[in-house]
C-alpha positions as CSV (number, residue, x, y, z in Angstrom):
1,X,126.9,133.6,98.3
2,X,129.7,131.3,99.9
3,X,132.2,132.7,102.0
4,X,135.3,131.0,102.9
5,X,135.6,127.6,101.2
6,X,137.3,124.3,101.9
7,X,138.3,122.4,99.1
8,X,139.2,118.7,97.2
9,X,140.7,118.3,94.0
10,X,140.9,115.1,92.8
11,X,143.0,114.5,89.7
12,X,145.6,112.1,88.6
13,X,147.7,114.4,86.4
14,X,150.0,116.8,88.2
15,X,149.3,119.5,85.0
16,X,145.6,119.4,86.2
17,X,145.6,119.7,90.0
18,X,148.2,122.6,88.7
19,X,145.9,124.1,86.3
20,X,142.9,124.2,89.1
21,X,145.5,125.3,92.0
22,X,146.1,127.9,89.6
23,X,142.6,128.9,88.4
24,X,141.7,129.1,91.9
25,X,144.3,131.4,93.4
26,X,143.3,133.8,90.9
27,X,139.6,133.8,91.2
28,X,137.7,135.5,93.8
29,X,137.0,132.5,95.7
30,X,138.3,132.9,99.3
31,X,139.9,128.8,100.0
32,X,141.1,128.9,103.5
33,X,142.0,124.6,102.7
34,X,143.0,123.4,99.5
35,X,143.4,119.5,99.8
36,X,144.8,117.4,96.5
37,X,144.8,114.0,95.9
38,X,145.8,112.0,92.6
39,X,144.2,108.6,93.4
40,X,140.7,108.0,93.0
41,X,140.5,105.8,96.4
42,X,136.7,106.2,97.8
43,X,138.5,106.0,101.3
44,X,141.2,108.3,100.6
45,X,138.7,111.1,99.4
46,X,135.9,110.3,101.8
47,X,138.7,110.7,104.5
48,X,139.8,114.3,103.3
49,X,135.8,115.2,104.0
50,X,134.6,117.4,105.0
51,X,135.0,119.9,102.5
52,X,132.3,122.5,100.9
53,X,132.8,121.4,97.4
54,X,134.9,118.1,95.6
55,X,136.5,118.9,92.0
56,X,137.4,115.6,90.5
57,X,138.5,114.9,87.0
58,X,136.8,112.2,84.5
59,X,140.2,110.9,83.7
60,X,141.5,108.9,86.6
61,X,143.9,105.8,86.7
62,X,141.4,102.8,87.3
63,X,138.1,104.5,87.7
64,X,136.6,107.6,85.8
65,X,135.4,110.7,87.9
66,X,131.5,109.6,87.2
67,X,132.5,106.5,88.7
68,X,134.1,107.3,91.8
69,X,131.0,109.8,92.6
70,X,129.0,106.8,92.4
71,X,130.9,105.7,94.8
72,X,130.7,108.2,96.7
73,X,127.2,108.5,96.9
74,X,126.8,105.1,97.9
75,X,128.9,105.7,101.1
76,X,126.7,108.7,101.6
77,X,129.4,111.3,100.7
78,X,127.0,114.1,99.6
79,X,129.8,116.8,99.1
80,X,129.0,119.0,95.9
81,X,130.9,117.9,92.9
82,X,132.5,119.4,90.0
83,X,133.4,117.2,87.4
84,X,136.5,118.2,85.4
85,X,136.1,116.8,81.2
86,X,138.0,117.1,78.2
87,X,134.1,116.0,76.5
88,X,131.2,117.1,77.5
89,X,128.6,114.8,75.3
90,X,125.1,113.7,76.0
91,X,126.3,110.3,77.4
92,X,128.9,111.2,79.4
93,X,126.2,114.7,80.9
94,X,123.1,111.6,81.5
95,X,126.0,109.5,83.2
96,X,127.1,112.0,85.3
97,X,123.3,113.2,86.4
98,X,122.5,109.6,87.3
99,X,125.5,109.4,89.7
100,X,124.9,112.3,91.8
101,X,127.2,115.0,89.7
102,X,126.1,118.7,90.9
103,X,127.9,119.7,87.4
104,X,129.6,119.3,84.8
105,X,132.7,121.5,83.9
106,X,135.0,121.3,80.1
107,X,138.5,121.8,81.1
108,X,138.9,123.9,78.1
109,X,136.5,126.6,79.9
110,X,139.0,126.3,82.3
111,X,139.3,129.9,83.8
112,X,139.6,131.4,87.4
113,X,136.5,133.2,86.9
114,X,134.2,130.2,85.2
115,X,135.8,128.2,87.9
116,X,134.2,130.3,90.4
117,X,131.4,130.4,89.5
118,X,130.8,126.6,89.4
119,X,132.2,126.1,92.6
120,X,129.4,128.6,93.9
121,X,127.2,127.4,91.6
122,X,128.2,123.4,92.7
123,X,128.1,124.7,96.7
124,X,124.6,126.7,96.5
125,X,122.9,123.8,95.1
126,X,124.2,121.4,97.5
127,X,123.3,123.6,100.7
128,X,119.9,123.8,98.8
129,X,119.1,120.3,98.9
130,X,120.8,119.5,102.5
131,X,118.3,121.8,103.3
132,X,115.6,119.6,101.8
133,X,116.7,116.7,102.9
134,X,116.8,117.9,106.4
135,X,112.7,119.6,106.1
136,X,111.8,115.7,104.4
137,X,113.4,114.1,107.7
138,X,112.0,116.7,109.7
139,X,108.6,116.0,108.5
140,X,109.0,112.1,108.3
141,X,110.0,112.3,111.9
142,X,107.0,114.4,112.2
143,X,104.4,112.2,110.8
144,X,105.9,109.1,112.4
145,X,105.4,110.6,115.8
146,X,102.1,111.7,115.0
147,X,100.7,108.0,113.9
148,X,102.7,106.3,116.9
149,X,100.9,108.5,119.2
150,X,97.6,108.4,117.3
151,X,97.7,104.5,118.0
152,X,98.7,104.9,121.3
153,X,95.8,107.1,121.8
154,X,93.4,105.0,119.7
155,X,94.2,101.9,121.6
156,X,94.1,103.7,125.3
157,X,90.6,105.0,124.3
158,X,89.1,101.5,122.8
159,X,89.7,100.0,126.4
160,X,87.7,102.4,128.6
161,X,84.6,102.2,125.8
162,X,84.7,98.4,126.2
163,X,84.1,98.8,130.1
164,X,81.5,101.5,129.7
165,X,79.6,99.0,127.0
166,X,80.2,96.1,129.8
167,X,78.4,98.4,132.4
168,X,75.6,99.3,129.6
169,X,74.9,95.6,129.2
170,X,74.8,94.9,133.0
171,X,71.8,97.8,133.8
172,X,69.9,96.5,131.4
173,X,68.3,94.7,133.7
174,X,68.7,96.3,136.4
175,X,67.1,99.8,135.9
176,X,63.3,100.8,135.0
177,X,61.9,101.0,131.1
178,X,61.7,104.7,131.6
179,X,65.8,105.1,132.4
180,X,66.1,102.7,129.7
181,X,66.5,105.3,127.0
182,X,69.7,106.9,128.7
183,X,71.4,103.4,128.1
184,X,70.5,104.0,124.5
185,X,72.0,107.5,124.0
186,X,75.3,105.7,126.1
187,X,75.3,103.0,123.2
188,X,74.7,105.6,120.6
189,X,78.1,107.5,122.2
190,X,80.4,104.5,122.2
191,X,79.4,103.8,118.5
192,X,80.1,107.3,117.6
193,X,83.2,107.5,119.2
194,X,84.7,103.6,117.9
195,X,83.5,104.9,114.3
196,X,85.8,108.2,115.2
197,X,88.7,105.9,116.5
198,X,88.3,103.9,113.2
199,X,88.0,107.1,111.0
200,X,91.3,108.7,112.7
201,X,93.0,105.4,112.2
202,X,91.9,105.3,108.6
203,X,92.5,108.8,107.5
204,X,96.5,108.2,109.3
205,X,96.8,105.1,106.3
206,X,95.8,106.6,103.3
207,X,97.9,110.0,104.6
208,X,100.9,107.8,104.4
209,X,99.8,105.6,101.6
210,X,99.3,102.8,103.9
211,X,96.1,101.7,103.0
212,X,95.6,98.1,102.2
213,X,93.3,97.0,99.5
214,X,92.2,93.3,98.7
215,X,90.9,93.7,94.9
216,X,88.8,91.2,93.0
217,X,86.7,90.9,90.5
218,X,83.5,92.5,92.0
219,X,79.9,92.5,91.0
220,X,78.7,96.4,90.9
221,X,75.0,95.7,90.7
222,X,75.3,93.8,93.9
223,X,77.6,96.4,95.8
224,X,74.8,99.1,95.2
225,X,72.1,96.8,96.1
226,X,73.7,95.9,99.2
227,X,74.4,99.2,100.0
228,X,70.8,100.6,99.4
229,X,69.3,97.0,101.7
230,X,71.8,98.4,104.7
231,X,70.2,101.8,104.8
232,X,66.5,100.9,103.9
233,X,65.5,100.6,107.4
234,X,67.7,104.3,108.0
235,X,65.8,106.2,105.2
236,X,62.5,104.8,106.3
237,X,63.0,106.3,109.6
238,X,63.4,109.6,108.6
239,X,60.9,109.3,105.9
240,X,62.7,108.8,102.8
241,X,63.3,105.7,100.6
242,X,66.0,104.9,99.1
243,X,65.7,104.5,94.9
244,X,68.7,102.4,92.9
245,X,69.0,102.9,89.2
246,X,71.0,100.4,87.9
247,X,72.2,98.6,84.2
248,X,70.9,95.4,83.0
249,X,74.1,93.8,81.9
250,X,76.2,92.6,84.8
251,X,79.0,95.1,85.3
252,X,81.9,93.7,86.9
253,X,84.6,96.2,88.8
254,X,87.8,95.8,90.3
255,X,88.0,96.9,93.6
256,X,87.8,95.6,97.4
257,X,84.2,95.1,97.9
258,X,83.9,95.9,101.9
259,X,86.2,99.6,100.9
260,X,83.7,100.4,98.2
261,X,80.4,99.4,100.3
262,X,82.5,102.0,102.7
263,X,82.6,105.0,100.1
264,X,79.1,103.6,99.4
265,X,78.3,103.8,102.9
266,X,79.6,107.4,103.6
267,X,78.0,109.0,100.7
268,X,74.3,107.3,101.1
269,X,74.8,108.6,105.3
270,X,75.8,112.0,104.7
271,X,72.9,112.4,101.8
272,X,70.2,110.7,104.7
273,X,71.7,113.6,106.8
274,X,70.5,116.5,104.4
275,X,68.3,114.9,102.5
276,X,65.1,115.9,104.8
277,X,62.7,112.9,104.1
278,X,62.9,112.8,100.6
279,X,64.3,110.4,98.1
280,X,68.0,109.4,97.9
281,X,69.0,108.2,94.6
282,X,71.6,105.5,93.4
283,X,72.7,105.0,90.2
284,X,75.4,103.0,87.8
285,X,76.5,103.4,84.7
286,X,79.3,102.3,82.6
287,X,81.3,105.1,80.7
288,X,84.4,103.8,78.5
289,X,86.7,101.9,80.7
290,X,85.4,102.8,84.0
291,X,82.2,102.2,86.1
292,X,80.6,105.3,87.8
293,X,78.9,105.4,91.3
294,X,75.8,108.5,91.9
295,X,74.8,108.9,94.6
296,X,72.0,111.9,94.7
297,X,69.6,113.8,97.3
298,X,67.2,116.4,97.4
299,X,68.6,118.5,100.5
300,X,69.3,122.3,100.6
301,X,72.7,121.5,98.8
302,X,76.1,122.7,99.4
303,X,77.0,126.4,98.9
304,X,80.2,127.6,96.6
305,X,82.4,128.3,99.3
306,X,81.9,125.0,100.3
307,X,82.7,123.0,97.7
308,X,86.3,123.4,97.2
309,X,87.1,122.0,100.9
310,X,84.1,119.2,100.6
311,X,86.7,116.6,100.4
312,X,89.5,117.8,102.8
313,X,90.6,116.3,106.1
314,X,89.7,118.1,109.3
315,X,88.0,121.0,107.5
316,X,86.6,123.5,110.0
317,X,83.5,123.8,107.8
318,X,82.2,120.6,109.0
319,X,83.6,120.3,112.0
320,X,81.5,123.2,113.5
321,X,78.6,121.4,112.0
322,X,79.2,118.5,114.2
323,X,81.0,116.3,111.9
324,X,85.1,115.1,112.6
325,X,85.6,116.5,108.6
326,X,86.9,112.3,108.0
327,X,84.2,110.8,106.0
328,X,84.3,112.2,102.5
329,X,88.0,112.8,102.9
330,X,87.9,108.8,103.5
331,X,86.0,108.1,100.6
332,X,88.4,110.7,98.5
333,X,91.3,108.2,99.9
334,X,89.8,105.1,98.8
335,X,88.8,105.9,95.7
336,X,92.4,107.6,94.9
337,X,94.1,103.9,95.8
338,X,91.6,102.3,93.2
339,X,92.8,104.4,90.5
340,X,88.9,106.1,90.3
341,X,88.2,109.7,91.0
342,X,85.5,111.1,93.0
343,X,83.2,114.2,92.3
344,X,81.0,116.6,93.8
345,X,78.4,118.9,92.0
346,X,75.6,121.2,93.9
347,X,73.8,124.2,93.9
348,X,72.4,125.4,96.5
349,X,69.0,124.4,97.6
350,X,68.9,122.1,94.6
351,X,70.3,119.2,96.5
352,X,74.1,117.4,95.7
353,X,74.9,114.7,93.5
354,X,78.4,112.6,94.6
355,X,80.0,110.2,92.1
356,X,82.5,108.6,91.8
357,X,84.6,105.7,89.3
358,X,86.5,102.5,89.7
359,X,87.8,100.5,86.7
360,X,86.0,97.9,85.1
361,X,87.3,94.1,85.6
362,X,88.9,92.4,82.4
């Protein structure tokens, strides 16, 4: 509850700013300042601020009361306001609420103990969303910092890999075929760790809605055949085959082709990863408006504590498992700015099935 209050009345009729004086004196308000003015000048009133709460009346000489609290607003005055009527009707309550009015008061309520309790009412509500605005800031301030020093990072890292890669090209030749496989577990290091840069970098975008898309009209059947060529050689080495189930009639998507080989990508890796030699299936289907992406396996499966976190960033779950916790949460992302959702179902030891849908082209 306020204590001592500082406040504006703004009204052109002497009777009024008497009637409010008034009111005030008798409620159980405590105003230490009690500033009037009869003009509704911007400048005059934004001059006599700061004050805790701003009572102005509708009926003003040139301007109405909504009018000069757009004004207001637009100069970034965000002082509470208590509007002062002799009507209170829809129009006038939706015109108000569109300017920035805290609320809306019928003179002929007009009493020092209503009057109180608006003026608490007006200066609770406006300490409320100061205090919002400041935590938004805060946490804009926040994430800015966070993606300027993640690209700071990103691009300080990318420079020492590059020279570490330069050095892996320039043994080649120097060293014996049986140190040769150390240069391949360096390689296999600085691929892991640009895919992690890339994945951090990612993950920052669709955070802050960043993400850029370039759409088209896109041929599904060829997006999952592409996607099934790319890992044909990985499935074969771990002794699996990949197995693509697809419609006859052409299905046509709109999406960004290289983003949804990416989801494609993600999903067909992480089943290779579990899948334990045996077959990895892809299907498509259309269903209604939409197209819908399965991708299957035949691993152990993911358990029911699991599940709920199989899409969110960072999650500890996979982390400890060796993974950074990015890739489905990428996929999630992408999918989300296509206007498709993505899906998980499992039981354990039964394997996992991910799917997810984009919309179909026109």
């Amino acid at each position: 509850m306020p204590g001592p209050v500082r406040l504006l009345v703004v009204a052109a009729a002497e009777v009024d700013r008497l009637a409010v004086r008034r009111a005030l004196e008798q409620s159980a308000l405590t105003v230490v300042q009690l500033d009037e003015a009869s003009a509704a000048d911007t400048g005059l009133v934004q001059a006599q601020t700061p004050c805790d709460c701003l009572i102005i009346d509708q009926d003003l000489a040139g301007v109405s009361g909504v009018e000069l609290t757009r004004q207001l607003r637009a100069k970034q005055v965000m002082t509470p306001v208590v509007l002062l009527t002799a009507r209170a009707d829809d129009e006038l309550l939706q015109a108000a609420a569109e300017a920035g009015v805290t609320d809306v008061f019928p003179k002929t309520d007009l009493s020092p103990r209503r009057l109180e309790l608006r003026v608490r009412f007006a200066i609770r509500i406006g300490r409320a969303e100061a205090e919002s605005g400041r935590a938004v800031e805060a946490a804009q301030q926040a994430s800015r910092a966070k993606n300027d020093i993640l690209a700071v990072v990103s691009h300080d890292l990318r420079g020492p890999l590059h020279a570490i890669s330069l050095a892996v090209e320039a043994l080649r030749d120097e060293i014996p075929e049986t140190s040769k496989r150390y240069l391949g577990a360096i390689e296999r290091s600085i691929n892991r760790a640009e895919r992690l840069i890339v994945d951090l970098l990612e993950a920052a975008q669709i955070e802050n809605g960043a993400l850029q898309l370039n759409k088209g009209s896109i041929d599904a059947i060829s997006l999952v055949n592409q996607a099934a060529q790319d890992h044909e050689l990985l499935a074969k080495e771990s002794g699996g085959v990949i197995v693509s189930q697809l419609p006859v009639e052409p299905t046509l998507v709109a999406a960004d082709r290289d983003r949804v080989l990416q989801v494609l990508s993600n999903l067909i890796g992480n089943a290779l990863k579990h899948a334990r030699g045996s077959a990895i299936e892809i299907g498509l289907r259309r269903s209604g408006k939409d197209a819908t992406f399965v991708v299957r396996d035949g691993g152990p499966g993911i358990s029911d504590s699991e599940l709920p976190h199989i899409f969110d960033r960072y999650w500890s779950g996979r982390i400890k498992k060796g993974g950074a916790g990015l890739g489905l949460a990428i996929a999630k992302g992408i999918v989300d700015a296509h206007g498709g959702k993505i899906a998980v179902e499992s039981q354990h030891g039964k394997g996992a099935e991910f799917s997810f849908t984009l919309p179909l082209a026109r």
